[in-house]
N, C-alpha and C positions, 0 to 999 in steps of 0.2 A: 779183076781188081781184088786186092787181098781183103780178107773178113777178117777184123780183128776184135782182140780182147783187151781190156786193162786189167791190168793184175795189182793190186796191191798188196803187197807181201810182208808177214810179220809185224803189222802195224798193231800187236796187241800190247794190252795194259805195262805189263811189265818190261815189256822192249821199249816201249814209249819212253817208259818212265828211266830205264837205264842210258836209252841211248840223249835224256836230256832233252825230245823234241818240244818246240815251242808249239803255239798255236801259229805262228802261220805257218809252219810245217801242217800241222795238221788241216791246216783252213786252205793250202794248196791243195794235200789231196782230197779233200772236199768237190773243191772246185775242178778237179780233175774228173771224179766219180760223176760229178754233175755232168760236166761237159758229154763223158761215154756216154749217160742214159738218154739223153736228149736226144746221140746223133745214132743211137740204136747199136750201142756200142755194148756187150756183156761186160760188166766189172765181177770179176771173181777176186776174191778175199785167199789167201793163200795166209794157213796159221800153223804154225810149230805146236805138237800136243803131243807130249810123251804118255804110254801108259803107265798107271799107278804099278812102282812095282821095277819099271822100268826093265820089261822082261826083252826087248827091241832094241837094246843100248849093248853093245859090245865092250867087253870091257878096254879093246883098243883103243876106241875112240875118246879120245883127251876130252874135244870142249864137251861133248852130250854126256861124260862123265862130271865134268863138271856143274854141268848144270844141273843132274841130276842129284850131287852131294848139296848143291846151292838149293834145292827142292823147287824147281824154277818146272817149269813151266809141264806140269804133270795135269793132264788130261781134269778136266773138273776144277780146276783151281782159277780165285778170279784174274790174277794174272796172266790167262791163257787167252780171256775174254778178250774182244777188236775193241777198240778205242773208241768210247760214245762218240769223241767229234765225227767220226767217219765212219760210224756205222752201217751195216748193209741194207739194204731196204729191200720189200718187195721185189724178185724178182732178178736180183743178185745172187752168187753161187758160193758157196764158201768152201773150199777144199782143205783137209789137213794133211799136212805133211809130218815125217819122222827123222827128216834130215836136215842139213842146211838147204837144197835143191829144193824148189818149190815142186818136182818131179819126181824125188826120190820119197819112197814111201807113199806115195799119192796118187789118184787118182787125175790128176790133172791133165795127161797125157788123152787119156778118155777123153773126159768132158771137152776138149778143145777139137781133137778131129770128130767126136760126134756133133759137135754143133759148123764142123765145116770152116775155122779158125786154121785160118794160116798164118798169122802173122799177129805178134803180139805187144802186147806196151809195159815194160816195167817201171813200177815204183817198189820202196823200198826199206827197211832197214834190217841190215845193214848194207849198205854198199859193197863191202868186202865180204859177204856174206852169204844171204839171201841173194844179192841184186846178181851176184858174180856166178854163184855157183849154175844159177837159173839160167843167165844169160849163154853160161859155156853149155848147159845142156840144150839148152832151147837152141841153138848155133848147129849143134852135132844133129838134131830132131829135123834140122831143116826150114825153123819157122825163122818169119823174118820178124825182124826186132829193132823195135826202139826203145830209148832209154830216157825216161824222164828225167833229165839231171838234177832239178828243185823239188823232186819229189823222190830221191835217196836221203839220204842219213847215214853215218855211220861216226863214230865215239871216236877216229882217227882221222883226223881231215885232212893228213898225208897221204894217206889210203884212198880217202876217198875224191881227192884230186885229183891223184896219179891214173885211177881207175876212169874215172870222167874223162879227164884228158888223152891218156893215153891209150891203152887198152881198150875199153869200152868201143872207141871211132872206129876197131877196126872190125866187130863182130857188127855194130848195130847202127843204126842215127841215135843222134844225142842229141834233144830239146830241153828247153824248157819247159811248162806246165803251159804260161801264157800260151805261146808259140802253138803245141800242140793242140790246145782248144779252137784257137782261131780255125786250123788247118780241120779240126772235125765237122767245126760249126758251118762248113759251106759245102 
């Protein structure tokens, strides 16, 4: 039987607040986070933190260029902070990453086969983003994947249809939040 994690990715202050999430955005992945700790599930926090300086940032790269002129999400800043609704608790893992990939730049590769995770659950914003980049790498890794559909976001809801709908069904399963909890809770 596969060992899985929840991952909720990029859910920090400044992403929240750009990508317009409501509270029941946030009171799903709430209820998501709850659900994993219960059925002895790891929730790991995956956050974007550039260093001051931004010495990691190629000057090729368009958006980390831009975010870094927007002074956006530089290591130390509250903006970089997760979101009080869904904050990590005791016993929760918090990984940082340097790319869009919750993989690239991070440690999270580790932490998953050292705790024996085969198989993993994404949330997200942005869909086109975070949710995409992760999901193609986590695909190539070999883990198996699902996709919490009520628990992405993303600021293009053309994007983030077409990716739910299309795309998305062919790398992973695609639930909903409710859906998934029931399926943990037994």
């Amino acid at each position: 039987m596969a060992k899985s994690a929840l991952l909720l990715m990029d859910v920090q202050r400044s992403i929240v607040d750009i990508a317009e999430a409501d509270a029941a955005y946030l009171a799903r992945l709430a209820r998501a986070a709850d659900a994993a700790r219960s059925a002895g599930i790891p929730v790991i926090y995956v956050v974007i933190a550039l260093r001051p300086g931004a010495p990691d940032v190629g000057t090729r790269n368009k958006v980390l260029n831009d975010l870094v002129r927007d002074g956006l999400f530089t290591e130390g800043d509250p903006g970089t902070e997760i979101h009080p609704d869904v904050a990590p608790r005791p016993g929760d893992i918090v990984v940082t990453k340097r790319r869009a990939s919750a993989f690239s730049g991070s440690d999270l590769d580790l932490v998953l086969r050292a705790r024996g995770i085969d198989s993993i659950v994404l949330t997200g914003i942005a869909t086109g983003a975070v949710v995409l980049t992760t999901l193609c790498q986590a695909a190539d890794l070999d883990f198996g994947l699902t996709v919490l559909a009520d628990g992405c976001l993303d600021p293009d809801s053309d994007v983030h249809r077409f990716l739910l709908e299309k795309l998305f069904p062919r790398l992973a399963d695609v639930t909903t939040i409710d859906d998934w909890c029931r399926t943990v809770a037994h």
